[in-house]
PyMOL commands that place a pseudoatom at each C-alpha (Angstrom):
pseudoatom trace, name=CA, resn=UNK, resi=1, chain=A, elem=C, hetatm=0, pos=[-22.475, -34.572, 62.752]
pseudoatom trace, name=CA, resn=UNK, resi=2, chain=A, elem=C, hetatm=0, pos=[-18.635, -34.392, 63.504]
pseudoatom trace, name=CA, resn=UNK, resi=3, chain=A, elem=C, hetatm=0, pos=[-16.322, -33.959, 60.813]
pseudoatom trace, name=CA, resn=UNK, resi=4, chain=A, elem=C, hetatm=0, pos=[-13.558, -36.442, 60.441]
pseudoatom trace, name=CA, resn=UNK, resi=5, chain=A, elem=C, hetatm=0, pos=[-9.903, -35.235, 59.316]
pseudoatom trace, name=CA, resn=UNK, resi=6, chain=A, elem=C, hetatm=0, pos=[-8.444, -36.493, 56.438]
pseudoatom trace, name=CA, resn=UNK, resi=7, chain=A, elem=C, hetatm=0, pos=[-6.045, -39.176, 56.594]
pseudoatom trace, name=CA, resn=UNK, resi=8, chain=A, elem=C, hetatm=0, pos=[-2.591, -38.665, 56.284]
pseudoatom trace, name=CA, resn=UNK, resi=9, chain=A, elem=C, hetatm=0, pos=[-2.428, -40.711, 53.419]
pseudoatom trace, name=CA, resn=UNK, resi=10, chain=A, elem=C, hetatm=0, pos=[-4.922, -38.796, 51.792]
pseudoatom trace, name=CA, resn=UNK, resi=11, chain=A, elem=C, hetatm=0, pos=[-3.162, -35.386, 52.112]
pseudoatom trace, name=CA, resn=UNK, resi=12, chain=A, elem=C, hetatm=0, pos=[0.272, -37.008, 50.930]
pseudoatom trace, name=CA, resn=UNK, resi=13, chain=A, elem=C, hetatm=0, pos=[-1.341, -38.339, 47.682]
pseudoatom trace, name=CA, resn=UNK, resi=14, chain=A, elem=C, hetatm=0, pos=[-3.547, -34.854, 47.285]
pseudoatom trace, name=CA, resn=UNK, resi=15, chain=A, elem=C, hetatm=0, pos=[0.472, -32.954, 47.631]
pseudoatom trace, name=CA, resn=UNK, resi=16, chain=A, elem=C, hetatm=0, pos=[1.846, -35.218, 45.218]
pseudoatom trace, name=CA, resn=UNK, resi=17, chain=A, elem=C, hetatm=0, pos=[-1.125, -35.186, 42.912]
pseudoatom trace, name=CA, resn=UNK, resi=18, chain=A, elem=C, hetatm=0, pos=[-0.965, -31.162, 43.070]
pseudoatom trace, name=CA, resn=UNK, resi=19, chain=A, elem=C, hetatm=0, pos=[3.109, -31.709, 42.535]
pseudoatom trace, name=CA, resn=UNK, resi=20, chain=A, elem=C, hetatm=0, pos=[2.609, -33.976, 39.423]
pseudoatom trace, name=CA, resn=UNK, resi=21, chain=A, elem=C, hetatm=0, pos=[0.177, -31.556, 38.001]
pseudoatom trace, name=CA, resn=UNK, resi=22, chain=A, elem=C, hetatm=0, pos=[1.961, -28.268, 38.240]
pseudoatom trace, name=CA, resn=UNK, resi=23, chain=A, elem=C, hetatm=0, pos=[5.393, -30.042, 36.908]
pseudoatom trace, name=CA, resn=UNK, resi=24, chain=A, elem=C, hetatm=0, pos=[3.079, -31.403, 33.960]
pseudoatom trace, name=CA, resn=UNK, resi=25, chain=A, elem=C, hetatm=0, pos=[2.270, -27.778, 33.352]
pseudoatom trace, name=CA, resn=UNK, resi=26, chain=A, elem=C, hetatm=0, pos=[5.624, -26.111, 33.374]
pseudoatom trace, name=CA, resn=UNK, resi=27, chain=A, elem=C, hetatm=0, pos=[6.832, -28.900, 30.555]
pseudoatom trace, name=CA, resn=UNK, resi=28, chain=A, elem=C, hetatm=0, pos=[4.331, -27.808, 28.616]
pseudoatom trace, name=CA, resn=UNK, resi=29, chain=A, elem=C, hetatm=0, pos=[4.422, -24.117, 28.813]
pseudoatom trace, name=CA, resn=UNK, resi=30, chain=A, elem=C, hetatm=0, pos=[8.471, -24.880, 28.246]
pseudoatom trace, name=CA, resn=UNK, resi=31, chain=A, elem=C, hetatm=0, pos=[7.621, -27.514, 25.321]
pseudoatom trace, name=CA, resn=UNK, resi=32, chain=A, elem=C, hetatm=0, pos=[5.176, -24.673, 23.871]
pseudoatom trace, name=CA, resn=UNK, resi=33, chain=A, elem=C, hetatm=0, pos=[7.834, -22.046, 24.555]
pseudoatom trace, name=CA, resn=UNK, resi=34, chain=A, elem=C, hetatm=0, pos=[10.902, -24.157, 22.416]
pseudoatom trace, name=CA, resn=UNK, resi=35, chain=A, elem=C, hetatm=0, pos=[8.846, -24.507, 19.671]
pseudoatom trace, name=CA, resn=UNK, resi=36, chain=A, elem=C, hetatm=0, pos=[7.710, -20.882, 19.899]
pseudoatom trace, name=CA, resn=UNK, resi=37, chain=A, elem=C, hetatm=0, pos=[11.388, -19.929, 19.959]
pseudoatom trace, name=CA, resn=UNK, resi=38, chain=A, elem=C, hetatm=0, pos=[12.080, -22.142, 16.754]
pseudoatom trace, name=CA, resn=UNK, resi=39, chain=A, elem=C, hetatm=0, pos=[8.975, -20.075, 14.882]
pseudoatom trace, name=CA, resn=UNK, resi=40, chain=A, elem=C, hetatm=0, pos=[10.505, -16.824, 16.043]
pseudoatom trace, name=CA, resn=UNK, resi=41, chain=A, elem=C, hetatm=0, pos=[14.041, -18.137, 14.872]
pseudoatom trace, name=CA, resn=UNK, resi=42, chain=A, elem=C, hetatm=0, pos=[12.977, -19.440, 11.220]
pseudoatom trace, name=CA, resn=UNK, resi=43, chain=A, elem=C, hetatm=0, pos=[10.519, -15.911, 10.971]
pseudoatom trace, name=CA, resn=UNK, resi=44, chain=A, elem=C, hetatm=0, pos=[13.724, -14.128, 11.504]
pseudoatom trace, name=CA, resn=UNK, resi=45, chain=A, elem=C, hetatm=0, pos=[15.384, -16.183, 9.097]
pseudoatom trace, name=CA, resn=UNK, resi=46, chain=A, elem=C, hetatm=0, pos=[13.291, -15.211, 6.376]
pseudoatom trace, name=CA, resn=UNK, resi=47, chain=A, elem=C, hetatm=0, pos=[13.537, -11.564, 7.395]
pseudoatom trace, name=CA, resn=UNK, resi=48, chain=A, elem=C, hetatm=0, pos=[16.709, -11.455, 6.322]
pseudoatom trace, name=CA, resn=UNK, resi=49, chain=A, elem=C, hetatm=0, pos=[16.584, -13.359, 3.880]
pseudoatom trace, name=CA, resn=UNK, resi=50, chain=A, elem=C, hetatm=0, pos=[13.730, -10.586, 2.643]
pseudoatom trace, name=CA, resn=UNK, resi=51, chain=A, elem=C, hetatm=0, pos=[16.633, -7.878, 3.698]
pseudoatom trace, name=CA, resn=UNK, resi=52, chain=A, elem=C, hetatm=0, pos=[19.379, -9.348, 1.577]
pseudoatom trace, name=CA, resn=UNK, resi=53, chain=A, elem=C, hetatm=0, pos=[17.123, -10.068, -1.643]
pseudoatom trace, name=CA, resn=UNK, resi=54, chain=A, elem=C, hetatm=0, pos=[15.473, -6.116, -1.044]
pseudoatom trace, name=CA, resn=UNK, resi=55, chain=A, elem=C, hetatm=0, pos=[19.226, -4.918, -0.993]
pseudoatom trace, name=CA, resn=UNK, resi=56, chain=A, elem=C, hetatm=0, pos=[20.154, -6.752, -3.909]
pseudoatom trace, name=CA, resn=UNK, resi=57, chain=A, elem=C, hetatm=0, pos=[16.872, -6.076, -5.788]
pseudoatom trace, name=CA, resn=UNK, resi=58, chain=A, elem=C, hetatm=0, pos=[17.581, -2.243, -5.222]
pseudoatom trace, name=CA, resn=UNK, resi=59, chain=A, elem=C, hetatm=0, pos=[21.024, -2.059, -6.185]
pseudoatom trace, name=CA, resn=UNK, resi=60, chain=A, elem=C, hetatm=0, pos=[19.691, -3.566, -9.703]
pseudoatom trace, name=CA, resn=UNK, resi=61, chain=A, elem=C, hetatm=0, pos=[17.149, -0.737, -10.155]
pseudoatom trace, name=CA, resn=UNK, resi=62, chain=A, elem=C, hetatm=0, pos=[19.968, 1.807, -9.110]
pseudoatom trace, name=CA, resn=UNK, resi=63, chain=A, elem=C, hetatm=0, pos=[22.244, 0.280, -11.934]
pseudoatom trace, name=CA, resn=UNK, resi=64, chain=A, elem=C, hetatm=0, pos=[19.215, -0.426, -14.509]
pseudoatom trace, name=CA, resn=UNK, resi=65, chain=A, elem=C, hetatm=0, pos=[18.067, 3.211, -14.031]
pseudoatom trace, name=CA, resn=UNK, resi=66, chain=A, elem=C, hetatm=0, pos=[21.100, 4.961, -14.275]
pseudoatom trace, name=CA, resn=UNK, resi=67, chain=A, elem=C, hetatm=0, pos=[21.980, 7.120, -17.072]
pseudoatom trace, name=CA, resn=UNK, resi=68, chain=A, elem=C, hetatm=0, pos=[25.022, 5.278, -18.246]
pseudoatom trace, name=CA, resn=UNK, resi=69, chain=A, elem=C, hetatm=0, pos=[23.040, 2.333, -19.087]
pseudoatom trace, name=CA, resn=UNK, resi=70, chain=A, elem=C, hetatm=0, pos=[19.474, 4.127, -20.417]
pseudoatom trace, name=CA, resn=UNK, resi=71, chain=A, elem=C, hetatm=0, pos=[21.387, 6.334, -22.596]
pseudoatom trace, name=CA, resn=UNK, resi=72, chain=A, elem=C, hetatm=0, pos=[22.504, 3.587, -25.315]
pseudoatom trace, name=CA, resn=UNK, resi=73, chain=A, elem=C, hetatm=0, pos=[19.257, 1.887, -24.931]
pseudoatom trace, name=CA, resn=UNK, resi=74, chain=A, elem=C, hetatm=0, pos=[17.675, 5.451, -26.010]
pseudoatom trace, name=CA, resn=UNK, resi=75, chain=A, elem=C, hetatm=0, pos=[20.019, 6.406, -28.423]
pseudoatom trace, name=CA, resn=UNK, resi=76, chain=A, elem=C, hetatm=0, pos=[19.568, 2.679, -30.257]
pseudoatom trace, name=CA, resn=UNK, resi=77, chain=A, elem=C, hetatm=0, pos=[15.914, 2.190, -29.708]
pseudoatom trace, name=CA, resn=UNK, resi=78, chain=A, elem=C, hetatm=0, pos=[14.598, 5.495, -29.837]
pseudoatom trace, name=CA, resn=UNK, resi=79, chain=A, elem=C, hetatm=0, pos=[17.217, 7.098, -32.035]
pseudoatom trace, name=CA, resn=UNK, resi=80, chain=A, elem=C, hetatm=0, pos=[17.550, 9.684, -29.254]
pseudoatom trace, name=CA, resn=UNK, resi=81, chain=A, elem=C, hetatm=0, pos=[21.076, 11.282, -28.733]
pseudoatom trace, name=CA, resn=UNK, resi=82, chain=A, elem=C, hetatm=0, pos=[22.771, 13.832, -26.091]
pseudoatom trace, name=CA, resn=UNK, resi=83, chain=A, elem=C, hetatm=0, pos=[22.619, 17.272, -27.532]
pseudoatom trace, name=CA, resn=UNK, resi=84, chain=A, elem=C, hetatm=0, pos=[25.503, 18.946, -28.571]
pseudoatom trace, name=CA, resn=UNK, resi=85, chain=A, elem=C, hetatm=0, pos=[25.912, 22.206, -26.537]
pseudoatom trace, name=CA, resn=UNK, resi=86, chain=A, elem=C, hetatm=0, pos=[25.251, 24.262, -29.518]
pseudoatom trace, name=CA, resn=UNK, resi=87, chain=A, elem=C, hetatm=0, pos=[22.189, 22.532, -30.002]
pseudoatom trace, name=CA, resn=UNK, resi=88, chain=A, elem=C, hetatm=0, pos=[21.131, 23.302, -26.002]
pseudoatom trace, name=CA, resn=UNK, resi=89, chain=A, elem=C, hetatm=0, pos=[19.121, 26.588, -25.631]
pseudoatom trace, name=CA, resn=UNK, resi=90, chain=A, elem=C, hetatm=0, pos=[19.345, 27.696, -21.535]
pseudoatom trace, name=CA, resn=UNK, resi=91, chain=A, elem=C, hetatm=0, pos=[16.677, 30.035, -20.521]
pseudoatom trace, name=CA, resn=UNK, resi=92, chain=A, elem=C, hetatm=0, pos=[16.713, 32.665, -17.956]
pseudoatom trace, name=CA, resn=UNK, resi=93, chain=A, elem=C, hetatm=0, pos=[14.386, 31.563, -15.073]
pseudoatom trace, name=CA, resn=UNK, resi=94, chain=A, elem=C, hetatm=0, pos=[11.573, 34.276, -14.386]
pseudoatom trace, name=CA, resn=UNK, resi=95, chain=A, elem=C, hetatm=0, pos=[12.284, 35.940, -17.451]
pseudoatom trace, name=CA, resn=UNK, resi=96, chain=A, elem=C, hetatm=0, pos=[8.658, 36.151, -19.772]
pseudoatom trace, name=CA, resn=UNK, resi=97, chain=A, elem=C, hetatm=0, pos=[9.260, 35.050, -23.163]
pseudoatom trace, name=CA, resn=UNK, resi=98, chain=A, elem=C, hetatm=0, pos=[9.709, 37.703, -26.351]
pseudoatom trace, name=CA, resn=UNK, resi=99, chain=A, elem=C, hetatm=0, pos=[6.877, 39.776, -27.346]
pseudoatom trace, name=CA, resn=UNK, resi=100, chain=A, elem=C, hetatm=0, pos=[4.293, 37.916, -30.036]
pseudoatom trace, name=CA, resn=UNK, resi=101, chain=A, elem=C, hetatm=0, pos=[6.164, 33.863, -28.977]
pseudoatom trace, name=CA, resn=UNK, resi=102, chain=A, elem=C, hetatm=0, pos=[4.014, 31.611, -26.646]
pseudoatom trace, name=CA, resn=UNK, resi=103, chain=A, elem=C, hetatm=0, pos=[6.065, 28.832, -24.872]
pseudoatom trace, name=CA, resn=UNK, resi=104, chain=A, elem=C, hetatm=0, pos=[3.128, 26.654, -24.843]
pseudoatom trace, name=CA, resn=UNK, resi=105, chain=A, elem=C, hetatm=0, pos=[1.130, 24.656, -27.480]
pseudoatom trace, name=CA, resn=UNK, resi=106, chain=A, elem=C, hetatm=0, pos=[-2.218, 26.600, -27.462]
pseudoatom trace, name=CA, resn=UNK, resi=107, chain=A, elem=C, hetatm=0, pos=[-2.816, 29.073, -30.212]
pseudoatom trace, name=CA, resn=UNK, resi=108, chain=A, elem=C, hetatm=0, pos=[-3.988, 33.083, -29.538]
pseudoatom trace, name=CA, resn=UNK, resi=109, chain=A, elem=C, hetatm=0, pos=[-7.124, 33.989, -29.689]
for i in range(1, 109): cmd.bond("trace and resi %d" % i, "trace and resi %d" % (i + 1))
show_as sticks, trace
zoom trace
């Protein structure tokens, strides 16, 4: 049996099939890629977003926690007050207490 060579026609519409089909392929890996891009952008978006709101929400802790605004809140709801500083007792650190006193709670057996 002898072989026959394909036609030139053939091989021209086998190139441009080939051609057709690889240009299909790099529109959609590009179409797939923009729209990829566009996830990544609005992802980001939210990020900060996240950021900015974590910032701000932190800042509001930092003010709600600090002493100049818990203090009146104690002193009105729990009737607490600042101690005057003959009322404050500062003890030695290291030092044991004084003979027959316990510091803590438990009584001597």
């Amino acid at each position: 049996m002898s072989r026959r060579r394909p036609s030139r026609r053939s091989v021209i519409a086998l190139a441009l099939f080939g051609f057709v089909l690889v240009a299909t392929g790099v529109i959609a890996r590009r179409t797939y890629g923009i729209g990829e891009a566009r996830g990544l952008r609005e992802l980001d978006r939210k990020r900060q977003a996240l950021e900015a709101e974590r910032v701000k929400l932190e800042g509001e802790i930092r003010d709600a926690s600090s002493r100049a605004r818990l203090a009146p809140i104690a002193e009105q709801r729990l009737n607490m007050h600042v101690p005057s500083p003959d009322q404050v007792i500062m003890l030695a650190p290291g030092r044991s207490s004084p003979r027959g006193t316990r510091t803590d709670s438990t009584p001597r057996r």
